[in-house]
C-alpha positions, 0 to 999 in steps of 0.5 A: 754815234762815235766813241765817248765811253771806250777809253781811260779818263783824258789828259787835257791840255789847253793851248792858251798861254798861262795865264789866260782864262780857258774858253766858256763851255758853250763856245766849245759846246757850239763849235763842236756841236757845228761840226756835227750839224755839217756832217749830218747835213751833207748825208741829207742836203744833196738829195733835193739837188740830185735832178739838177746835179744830173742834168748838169754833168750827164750823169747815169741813173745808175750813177746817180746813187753814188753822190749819196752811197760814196759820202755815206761808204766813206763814212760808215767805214772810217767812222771807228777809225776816226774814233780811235784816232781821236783817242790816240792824237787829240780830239781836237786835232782830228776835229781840225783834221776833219774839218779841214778834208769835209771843207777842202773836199766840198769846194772840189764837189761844188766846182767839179766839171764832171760826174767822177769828179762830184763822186770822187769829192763826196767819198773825200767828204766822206771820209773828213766827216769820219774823222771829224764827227767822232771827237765832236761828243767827246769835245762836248762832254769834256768841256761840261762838268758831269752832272745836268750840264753835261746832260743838256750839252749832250741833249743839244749835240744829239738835237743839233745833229737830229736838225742837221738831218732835218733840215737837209732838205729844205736847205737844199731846196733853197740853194738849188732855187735861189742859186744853183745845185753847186752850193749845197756843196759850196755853202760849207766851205765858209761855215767850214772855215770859219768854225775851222779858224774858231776851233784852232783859237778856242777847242782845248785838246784832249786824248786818252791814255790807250796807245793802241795802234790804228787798224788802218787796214780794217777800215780800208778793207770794209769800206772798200768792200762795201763799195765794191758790193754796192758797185756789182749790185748797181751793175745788175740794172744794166747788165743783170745777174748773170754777167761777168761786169755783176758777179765780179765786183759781187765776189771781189766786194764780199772777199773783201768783207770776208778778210775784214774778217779775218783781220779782226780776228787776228789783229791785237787791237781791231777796228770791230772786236768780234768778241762784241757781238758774242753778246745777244743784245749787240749782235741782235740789235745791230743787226736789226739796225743794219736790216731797219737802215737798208730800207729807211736810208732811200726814203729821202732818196726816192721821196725826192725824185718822185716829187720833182720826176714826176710831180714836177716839184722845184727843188725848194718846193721839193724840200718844203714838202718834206718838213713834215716828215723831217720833224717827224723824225726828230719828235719820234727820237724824242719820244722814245725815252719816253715810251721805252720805260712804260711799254719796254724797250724791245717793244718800242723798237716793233713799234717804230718798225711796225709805224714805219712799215705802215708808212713805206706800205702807203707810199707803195700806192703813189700815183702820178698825179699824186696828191701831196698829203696823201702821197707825200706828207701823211705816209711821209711822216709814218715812216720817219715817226717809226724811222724814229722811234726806233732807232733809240731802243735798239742803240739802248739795248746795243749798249745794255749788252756792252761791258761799262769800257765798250759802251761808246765803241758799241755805240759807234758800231750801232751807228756803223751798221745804220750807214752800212746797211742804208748804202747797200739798201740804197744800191740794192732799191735803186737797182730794183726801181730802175729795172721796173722802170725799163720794163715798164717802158721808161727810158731813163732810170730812176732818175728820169725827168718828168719832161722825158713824157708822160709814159716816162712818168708812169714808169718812174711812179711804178719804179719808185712804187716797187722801192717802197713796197720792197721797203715794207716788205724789208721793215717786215721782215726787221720786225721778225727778227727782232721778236725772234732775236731781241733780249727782254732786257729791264724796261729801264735801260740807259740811253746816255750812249744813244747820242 
């Protein structure tokens, strides 16, 4: 995920007094590990609680989106930032950094009043977890010894991070029924303290040695683009292609983006090297990433609203029906590694895309009176066993073309491109769902209320189907890119910069 590889070996310091032992390697494991779980967390845990988040501060449909696109933006484009920042002034003081912005941000998320106010929380939140989430690997792996120890350390991170995204939903679910949708949000401001008060006591300090300034306005052209074009593309659900309020923010949102570009072929030390990507092996597989996450982002998305819009599944029951296909996501990651040496590893990332193109395709025929292992759990778990599946090979080959220094900058790049390509994804199928919803004589958007009537439901069904069909159709067209583009790299490829 962040940067790990990039930089000189670190000069640590610990600030104990002399004398005093250092902390145990497992106490700056785990608390650099609960660091990652929240950020993780807070990409998935809200979409169980998006029907009552509405109906409570009279959000749009369209609007809805948002409290998912505006924490997953923010973080995407600050991500390398953050990376790089760690290096320059301290892991663990951009740890505490981070920390302190995600804890602060989701006490103003918990008690916003109104829908610009929830937004305005979630991009802040966005951004502390892109500050913080790049050190936490780097923490890990200089607390632990190389050798088998740093290996589970980092084994740990990356299943604690895995489980963080897993469990989202059923955490969810249970706030939402037992309390109330505001503590999704509020629940990390304790946990946030006290892993905040824990690391300031225990995490040692380390940075690198590379004294490169931060590329500030990289980040902040690419993650403003990025919402900007998200923003114009949401637009056309109302207003349609043609209209001055859609085409405005679409030609703002990739000006923007274009003199992201310029800037990072002109600055001396770039958020994204360009050069990168003159590698067949980054360039393919980070396209093949951005295109496999602009489809897979919505699923917990869409499967959600669905459960709850139309089958009128409580929040809980929504994120229990779930658990199948979050575990299914975690054994598919898991299994990779194992399948990579003996079928090839461009040929596992097909495969993963194939499984999930089979499972959005299923789920395309959801009824209204869905069954839940037909129309949930089975297509479900297809397309988070595939989501799985192939997200390690591609990360592997992605590094495989890195130079040793680059490993962990591409790394987070892999990364980068998965969230970027989920948020416009999400943009892009929210907007197709809720313009076959409208036409299909739904009143509501994609986030309508089953109580809204049963001609309501049948158009959100019809919504929903069409996101998933265009899904598959999405993941289709991810598999002829990657066997016209992937290399044939050796079937060993190292995955010790997956994370």
């Amino acid at each position: 995920m962040p940067r790990a590889a990039d930089a000189p070996p670190s000069r640590i310091s610990r600030p104990f007094r002399r004398g005093s032992p250092p902390p145990a390697a497992w106490l700056v494991v785990a608390l650099a590990c609960a660091g990652q779980f929240l950020v993780v967390l807070d990409v998935s845990v809200v979409n169980v609680a998006l029907p009552s988040m509405r109906a409570d501060l009279g959000m749009s449909a369209s609007g809805l989106q948002w409290v998912v696109n505006a924490y997953a933006i923010a973080f995407a484009g600050f991500m390398l930032l953050g990376g790089r920042a760690g290096d320059l002034y301290g892991r663990k003081r951009m740890f505490l950094v981070g920390l302190a912005l995600f804890t602060l941000a989701s006490l103003c998320g918990g008690l916003a009043q109104d829908g610009w106010q929830l937004l305005l929380a979630r991009a802040v939140q966005g951004l502390g977890a892109a500050v913080l989430a790049p050190s936490t690997l780097t923490i890990v792996t200089s607390a632990v010894s190389e050798g088998a120890a740093r290996a589970r350390a980092i084994a740990t991170w990356t299943a604690v991070g895995a489980g963080g995204g897993a469990a989202g939903g059923l955490v969810g679910g249970v706030l939402v029924d037992t309390l109330s949708w505001r503590w999704v949000l509020l629940i990390n401001v304790p946990v946030g303290a006290v892993v905040l008060l824990s690391s300031l006591r225990w995490l040692p300090e380390s940075r690198a040695g590379d004294r490169r300034r931060l590329d500030l306005p990289g980040a902040v052209l690419i993650t403003a683009g990025l919402g900007v074009l998200a923003y114009g593309i949401s637009q056309t659900e109302a207003r349609g292609w043609t209209a001055a309020a859609t085409l405005l923010p679409l030609a703002a949102g990739l000006a923007l983006i274009a003199l992201f570009l310029v800037v990072e072929a002109r600055t001396a030390a770039p958020l994204m090297p360009l050069g990168l990507f003159r590698a067949r092996a980054v360039s393919s597989a980070n396209a093949a990433m951005f295109v496999n996450g602009s489809a897979m982002f919505s699923m917990w998305f869409f499967m959600t609203l669905y459960a709850q819009n139309v089958l009128g599944y409580t929040p809980l029951e929504a994120g229990l029906a779930l658990v199948p296909s979050s575990l299914a996501v975690l054994i598919g990651s898991k299994s990779a590694p194992r399948f990579m040496p003996v079928l090839g590893v461009r040929n596992v990332a097909v495969l993963g895309t194939v499984i999930a193109a089979l499972g959005f395709g299923w789920q395309s025929l959801m009824t209204v009176r869905g069954d839940y292992l037909t129309e949930i759990m089975f297509p479900g778990i297809l397309m988070m066993l595939g989501a799985g599946l192939t997200a390690t090979p591609l990360a592997a080959l992605a590094t495989s073309g890195a130079a040793p220094g680059e490993a962990g900058l591409v790394s987070g790049l892999i990364n980068t491109s998965r969230t970027m390509g989920g948020s416009l994804g999400l943009a892009v199928m929210s907007t197709i769902a809720a313009a076959r919803t409208a036409s299909a004589g739904g009143t509501a958007g994609t986030a309508g209320t089953v109580g809204s009537g049963r001609g309501t439901a049948e158009a959100l069904t019809e919504g929903y189907a069409l996101a998933f069909r265009t899904g598959a159709g999405v993941l289709l067209g991810a598999v002829v890119l990657m066997v016209v583009w992937l290399p044939w790299p050796p079937r060993r490829v190292s995955t010790s910069s997956t994370g």
